[in-house]
C-alpha positions as CSV (number, residue, x, y, z in Angstrom):
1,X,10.9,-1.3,23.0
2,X,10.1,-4.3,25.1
3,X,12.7,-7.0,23.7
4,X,11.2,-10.6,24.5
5,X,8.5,-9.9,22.2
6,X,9.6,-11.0,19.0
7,X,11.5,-14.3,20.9
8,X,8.1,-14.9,22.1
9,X,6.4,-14.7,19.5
10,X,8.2,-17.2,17.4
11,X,7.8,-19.6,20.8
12,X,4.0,-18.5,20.3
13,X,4.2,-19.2,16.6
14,X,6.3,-22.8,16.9
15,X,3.8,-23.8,19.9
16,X,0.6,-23.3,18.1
17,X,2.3,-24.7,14.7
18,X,3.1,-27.9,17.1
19,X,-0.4,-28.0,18.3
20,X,-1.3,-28.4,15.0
21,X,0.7,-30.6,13.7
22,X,-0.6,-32.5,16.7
23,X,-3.1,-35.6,16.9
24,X,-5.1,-37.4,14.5
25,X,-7.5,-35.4,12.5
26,X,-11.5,-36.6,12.2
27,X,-13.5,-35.8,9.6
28,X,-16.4,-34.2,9.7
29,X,-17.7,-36.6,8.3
30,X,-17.1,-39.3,11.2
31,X,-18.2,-36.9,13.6
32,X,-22.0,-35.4,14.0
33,X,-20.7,-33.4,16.9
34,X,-17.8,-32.1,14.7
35,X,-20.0,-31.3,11.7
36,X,-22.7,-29.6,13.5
37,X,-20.0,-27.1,15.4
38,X,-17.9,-26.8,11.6
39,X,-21.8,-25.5,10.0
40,X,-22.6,-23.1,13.3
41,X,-19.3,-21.4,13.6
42,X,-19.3,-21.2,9.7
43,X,-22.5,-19.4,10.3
44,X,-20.7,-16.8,13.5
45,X,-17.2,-16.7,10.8
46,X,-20.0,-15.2,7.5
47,X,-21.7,-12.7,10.1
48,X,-18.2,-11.5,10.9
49,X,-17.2,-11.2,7.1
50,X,-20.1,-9.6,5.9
51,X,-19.5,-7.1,9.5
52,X,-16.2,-6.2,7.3
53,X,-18.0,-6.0,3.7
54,X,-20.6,-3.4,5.8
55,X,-18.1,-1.6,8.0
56,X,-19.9,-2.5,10.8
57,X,-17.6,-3.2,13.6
58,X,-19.9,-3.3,16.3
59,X,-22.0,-6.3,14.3
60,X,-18.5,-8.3,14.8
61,X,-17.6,-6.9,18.5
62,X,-21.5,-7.4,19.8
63,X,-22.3,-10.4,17.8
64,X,-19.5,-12.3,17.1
65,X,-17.7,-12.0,20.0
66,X,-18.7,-12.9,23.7
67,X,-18.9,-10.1,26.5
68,X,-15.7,-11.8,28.4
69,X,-13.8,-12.6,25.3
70,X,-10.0,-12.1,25.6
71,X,-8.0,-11.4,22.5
72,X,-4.5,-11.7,22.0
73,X,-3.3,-9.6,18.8
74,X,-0.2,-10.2,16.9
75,X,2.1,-7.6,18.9
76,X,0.8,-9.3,22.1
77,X,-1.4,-6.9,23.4
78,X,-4.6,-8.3,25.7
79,X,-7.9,-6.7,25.1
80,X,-10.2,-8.2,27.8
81,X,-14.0,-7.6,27.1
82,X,-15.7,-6.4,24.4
83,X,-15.2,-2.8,25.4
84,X,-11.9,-3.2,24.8
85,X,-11.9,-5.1,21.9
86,X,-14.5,-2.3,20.3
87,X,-11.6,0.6,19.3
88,X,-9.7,-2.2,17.7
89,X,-12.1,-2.9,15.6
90,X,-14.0,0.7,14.6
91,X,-10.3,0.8,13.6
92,X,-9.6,-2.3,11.3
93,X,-12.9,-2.8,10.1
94,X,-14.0,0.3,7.7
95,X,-11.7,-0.2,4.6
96,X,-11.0,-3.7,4.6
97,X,-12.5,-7.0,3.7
98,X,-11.7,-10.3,5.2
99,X,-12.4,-14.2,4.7
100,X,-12.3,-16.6,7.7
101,X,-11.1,-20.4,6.6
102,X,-11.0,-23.0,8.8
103,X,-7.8,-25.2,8.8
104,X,-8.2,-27.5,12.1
105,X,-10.9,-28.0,14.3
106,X,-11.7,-29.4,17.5
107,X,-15.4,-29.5,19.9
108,X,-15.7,-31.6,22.8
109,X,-19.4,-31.0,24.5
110,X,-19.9,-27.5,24.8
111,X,-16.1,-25.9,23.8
112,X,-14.0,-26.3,20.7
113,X,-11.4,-24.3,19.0
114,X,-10.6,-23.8,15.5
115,X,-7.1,-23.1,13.7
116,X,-7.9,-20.5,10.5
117,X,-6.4,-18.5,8.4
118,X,-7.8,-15.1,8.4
119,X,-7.8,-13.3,5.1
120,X,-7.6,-9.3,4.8
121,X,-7.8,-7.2,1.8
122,X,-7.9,-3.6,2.1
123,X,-9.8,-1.3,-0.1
124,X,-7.0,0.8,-1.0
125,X,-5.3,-0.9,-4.1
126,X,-2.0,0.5,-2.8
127,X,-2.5,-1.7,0.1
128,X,-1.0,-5.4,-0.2
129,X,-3.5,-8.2,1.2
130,X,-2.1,-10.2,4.5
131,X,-3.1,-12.8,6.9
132,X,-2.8,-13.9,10.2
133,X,-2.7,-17.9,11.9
134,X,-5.8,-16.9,14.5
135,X,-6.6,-19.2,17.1
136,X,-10.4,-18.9,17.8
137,X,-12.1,-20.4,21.0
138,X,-15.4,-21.2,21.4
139,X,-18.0,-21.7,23.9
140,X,-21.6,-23.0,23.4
141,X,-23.7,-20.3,25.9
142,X,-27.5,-20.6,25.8
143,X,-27.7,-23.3,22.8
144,X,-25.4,-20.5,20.5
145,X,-21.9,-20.7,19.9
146,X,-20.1,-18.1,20.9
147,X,-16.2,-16.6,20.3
148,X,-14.5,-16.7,23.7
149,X,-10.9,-15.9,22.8
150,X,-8.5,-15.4,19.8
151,X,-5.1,-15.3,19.5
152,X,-3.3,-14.3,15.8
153,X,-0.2,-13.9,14.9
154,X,0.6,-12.8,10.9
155,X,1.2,-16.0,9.1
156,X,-0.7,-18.6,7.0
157,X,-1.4,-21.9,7.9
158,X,-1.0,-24.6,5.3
159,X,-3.9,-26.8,3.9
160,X,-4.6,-29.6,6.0
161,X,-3.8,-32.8,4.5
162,X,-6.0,-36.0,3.8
């Protein structure tokens, strides 16, 4: 077993938790440009929970997801392109339902990025419910917004305050 992983991981973890805590927050609010990305990836983060509700993975992998997107999962593994992102999810995605909630966003022009807590409860009531801090990355291609990245690690984020 590799043995920097968990070390990194809790850099990875204190990092993003430090990005967070980071700069002043804008409401929405204050901020057409901030509004109108918080209601369209709203729209993308519903397709991708009702993917789960279906087990459809390949709604969440063809429509969620851009054809370059890199992912980083919670063990550190890189899944480059949507072809490699597609076993990962025919995997996760029967059997389990999710809920996407933002915690911090960002959009400048055409990119932003969004802190969340992502939300999974399997099927199986033996299972116990978890979620993972996800970074999502955005990219506004052809007047749609678009997921360019992720990164997650298992964790939960908390509320943001006023």
């Amino acid at each position: 077993m590799c043995t920097w992983k968990r070390p990194w991981r809790e850099v990875a973890v204190t990092a993003m938790l430090t990005l967070l805590a980071a700069g002043p927050a804008v409401s929405a609010a204050d901020n057409p440009e901030l509004a109108e990305f918080k209601s369209a990836i709203r729209a993308q983060y519903d397709v991708k929970e009702k993917a789960f509700a279906d087990d459809d993975p390949d709604v969440v992998v063809d429509r969620f997801y851009a054809a370059d997107v890199y992912s980083v999962d919670n063990e550190g593994n890189a899944h480059s392109g949507r072809e490699e992102l597609r076993p990962l999810y025919r995997e996760v995605v029967p059997g389990s339902e999710v809920e996407i909630s933002s915690v911090r966003t960002h959009v400048n022009g055409d990119l932003g990025w969004d802190w969340a807590n992502f939300y999974v409860r399997p099927d199986d009531p033996e299972a116990e419910a978890f979620s993972f801090i996800i970074l999502f990355l955005w990219e506004k291609r052809d007047g749609q917004w678009t997921c360019v990245g992720d990164f997650y690690v298992l964790g939960e984020l908390p509320a943001p305050t006023a």
